[in-house]
Residue frames relative to the residue before (quaternion, step in Angstrom):
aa qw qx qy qz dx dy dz
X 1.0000 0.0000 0.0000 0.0000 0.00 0.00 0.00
X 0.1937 -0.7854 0.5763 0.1162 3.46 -0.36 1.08
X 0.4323 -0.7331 0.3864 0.3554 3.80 -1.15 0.39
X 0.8228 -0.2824 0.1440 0.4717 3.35 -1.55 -0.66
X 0.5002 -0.7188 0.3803 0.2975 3.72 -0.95 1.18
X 0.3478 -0.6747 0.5918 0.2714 3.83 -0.15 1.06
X 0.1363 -0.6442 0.7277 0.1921 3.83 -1.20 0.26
X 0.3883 -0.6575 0.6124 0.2046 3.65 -1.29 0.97
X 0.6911 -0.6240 0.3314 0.1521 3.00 -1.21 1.64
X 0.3210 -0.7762 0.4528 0.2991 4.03 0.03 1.14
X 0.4178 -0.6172 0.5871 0.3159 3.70 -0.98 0.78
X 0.4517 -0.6788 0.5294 0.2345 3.41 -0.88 0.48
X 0.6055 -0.6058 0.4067 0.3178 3.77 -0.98 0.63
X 0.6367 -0.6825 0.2916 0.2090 2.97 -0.58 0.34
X 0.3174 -0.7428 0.3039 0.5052 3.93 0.96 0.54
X 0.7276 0.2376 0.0414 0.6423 3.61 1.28 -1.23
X 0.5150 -0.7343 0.3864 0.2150 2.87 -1.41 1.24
X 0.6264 0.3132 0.0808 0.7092 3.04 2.07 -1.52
X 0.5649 -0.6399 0.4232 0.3040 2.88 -1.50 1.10
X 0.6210 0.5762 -0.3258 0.4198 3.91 0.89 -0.62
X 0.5393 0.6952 -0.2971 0.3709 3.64 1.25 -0.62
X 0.5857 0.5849 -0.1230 0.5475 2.93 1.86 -1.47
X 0.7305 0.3543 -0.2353 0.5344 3.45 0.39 -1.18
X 0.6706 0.3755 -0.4949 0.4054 4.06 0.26 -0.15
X 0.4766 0.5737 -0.3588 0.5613 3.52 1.11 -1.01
X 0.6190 0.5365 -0.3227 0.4742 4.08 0.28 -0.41
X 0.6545 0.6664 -0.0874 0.3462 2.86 0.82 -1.65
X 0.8404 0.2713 -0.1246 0.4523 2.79 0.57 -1.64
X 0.6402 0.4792 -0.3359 0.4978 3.73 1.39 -0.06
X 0.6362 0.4887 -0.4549 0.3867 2.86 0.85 0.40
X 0.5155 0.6530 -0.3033 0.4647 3.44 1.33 -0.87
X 0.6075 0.4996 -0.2994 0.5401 3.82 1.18 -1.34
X 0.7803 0.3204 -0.3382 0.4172 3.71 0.12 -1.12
X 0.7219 0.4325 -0.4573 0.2876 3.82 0.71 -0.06
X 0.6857 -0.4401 0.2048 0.5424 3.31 1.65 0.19
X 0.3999 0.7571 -0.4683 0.2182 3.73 1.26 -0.69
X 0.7462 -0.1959 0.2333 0.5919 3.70 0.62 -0.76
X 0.5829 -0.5421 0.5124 0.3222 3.87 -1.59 1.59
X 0.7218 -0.4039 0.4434 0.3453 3.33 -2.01 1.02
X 0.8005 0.3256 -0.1910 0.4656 3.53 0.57 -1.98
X 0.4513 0.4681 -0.5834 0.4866 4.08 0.31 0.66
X 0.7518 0.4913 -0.2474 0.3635 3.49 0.45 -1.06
X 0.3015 0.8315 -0.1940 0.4242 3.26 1.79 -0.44
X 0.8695 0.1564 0.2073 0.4203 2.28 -0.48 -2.52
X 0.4511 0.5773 -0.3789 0.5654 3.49 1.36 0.97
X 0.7293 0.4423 -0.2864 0.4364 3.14 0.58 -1.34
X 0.5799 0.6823 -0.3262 0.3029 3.18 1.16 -1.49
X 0.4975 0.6374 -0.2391 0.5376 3.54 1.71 -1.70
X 0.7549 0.3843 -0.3442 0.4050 3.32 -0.18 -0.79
X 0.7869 0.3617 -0.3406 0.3660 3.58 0.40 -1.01
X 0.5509 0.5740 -0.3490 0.4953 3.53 1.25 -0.28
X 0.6222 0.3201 -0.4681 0.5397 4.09 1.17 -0.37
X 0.6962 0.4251 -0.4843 0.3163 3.82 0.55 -0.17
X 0.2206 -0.8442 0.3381 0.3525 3.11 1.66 -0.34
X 0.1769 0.8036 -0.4889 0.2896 2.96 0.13 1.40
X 0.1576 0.9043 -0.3618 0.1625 3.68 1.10 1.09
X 0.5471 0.5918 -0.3527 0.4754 2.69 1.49 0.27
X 0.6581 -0.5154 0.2944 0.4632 3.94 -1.26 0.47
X 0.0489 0.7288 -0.6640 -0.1600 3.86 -0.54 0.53
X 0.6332 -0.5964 0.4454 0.2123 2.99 -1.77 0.58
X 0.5438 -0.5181 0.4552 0.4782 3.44 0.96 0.15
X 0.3985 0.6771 -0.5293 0.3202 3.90 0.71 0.12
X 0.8628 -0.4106 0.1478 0.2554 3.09 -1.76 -0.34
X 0.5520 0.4883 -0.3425 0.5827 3.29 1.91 -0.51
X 0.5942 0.4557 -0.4498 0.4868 3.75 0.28 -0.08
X 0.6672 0.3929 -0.2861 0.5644 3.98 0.48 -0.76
X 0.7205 0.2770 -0.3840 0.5068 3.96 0.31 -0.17
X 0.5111 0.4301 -0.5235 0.5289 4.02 1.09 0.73
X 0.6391 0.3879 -0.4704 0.4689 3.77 0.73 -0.80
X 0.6432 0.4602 -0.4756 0.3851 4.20 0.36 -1.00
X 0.6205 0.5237 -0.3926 0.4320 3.93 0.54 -1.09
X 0.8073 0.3255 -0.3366 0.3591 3.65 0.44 -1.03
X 0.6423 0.5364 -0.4093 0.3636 3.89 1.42 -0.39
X 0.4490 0.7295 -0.3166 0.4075 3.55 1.93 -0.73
X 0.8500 0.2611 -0.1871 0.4175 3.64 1.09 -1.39
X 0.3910 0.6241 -0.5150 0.4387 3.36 1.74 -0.03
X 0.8009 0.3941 -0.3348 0.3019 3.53 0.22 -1.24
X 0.4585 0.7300 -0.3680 0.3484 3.16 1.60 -0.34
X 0.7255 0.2933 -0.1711 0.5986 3.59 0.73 -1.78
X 0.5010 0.5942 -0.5345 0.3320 3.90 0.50 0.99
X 0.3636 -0.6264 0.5019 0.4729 2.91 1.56 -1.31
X 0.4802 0.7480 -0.4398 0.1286 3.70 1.09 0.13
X 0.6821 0.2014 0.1532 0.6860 2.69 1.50 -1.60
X 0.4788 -0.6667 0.5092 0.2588 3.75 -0.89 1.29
X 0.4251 -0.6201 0.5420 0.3756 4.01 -0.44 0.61
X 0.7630 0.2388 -0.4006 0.4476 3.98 0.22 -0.42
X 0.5263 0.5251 -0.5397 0.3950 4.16 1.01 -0.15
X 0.4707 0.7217 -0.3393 0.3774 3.42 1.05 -0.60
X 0.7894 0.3264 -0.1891 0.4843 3.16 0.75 -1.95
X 0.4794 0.6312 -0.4050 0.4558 3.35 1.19 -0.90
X 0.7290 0.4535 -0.3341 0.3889 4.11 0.13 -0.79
X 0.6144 0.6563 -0.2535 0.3569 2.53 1.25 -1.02
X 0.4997 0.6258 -0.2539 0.5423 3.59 1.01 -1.63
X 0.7241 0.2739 -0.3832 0.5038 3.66 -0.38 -1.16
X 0.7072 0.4127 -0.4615 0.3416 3.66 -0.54 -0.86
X 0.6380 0.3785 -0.4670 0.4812 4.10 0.49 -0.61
X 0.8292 0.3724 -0.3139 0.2742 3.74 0.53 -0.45
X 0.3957 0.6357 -0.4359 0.4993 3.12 2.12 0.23
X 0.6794 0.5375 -0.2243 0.4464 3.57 0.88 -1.31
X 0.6227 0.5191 -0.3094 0.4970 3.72 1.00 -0.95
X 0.7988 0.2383 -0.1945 0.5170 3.73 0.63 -0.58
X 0.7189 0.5000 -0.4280 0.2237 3.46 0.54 0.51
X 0.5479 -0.6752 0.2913 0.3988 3.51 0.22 1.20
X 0.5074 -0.5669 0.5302 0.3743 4.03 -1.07 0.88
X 0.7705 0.1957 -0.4460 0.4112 2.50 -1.72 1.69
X 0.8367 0.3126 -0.3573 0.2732 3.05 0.15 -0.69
X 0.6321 -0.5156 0.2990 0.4952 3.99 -0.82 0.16
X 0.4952 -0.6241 0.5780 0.1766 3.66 -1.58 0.72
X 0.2782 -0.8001 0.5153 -0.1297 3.22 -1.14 1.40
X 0.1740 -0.7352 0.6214 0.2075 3.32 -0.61 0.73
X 0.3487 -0.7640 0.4704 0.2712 3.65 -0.77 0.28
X 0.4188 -0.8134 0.2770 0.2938 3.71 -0.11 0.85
X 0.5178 -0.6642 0.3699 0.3923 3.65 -0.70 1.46
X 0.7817 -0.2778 0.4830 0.2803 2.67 -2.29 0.99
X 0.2668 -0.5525 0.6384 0.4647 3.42 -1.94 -0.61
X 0.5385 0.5584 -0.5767 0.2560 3.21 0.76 0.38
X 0.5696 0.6681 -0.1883 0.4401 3.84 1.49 -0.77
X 0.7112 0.4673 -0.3064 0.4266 3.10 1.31 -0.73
């Protein structure tokens, strides 16, 4: 007779799928708590954004829901004046081609500007 069957303890899901999901989500609470712009603007943007991709349906927090929160914090800071909308895309560019050429596992690199870039 064998005893009571212990169940092993369920790991919990991960909050983020991707490490970068985390860090814009970071981002973007941090920007709110230092004043940059009110929880309910940020809202009622984001909200805008998922409704032009039209995405009304429940998302898991996954990657199309995080590339509506980066798109809407990219053009908020834009129409502030924080961040230029093409320096944005420009940064943006290097990191997919830093990430595209850098062999799994190992950390992503930005490659330091030229002096002609700087």
């Amino acid at each position: 007779m064998s005893g009571p069957k212990t169940l092993a303890p369920e790991r919990p899901e991960p909050a983020f799928e991707q490490p970068w999901h985390a860090q814009v989500f970071a981002l973007t609470v941090h920007l709110n708590e230092s004043g940059a712009f009110s929880w309910t603007d940020w809202v009622a943007r984001f909200s805008a954004t998922l409704r032009r991709h039209g995405l009304g349906r429940d998302l898991n927090g996954g990657e199309d829901y995080f590339a509506a929160w980066l798109e809407t914090l990219e053009h908020y800071l834009a129409e502030a004046g924080t961040v230029a909308a093409q320096g944005a895309e420009d940064m943006r560019l290097k990191w997919e081609a830093a990430y595209l050429a850098t062999p799994h596992g190992q950390p992503v690199q930005l490659e330091e500007p030229s002096a002609q870039e700087s």
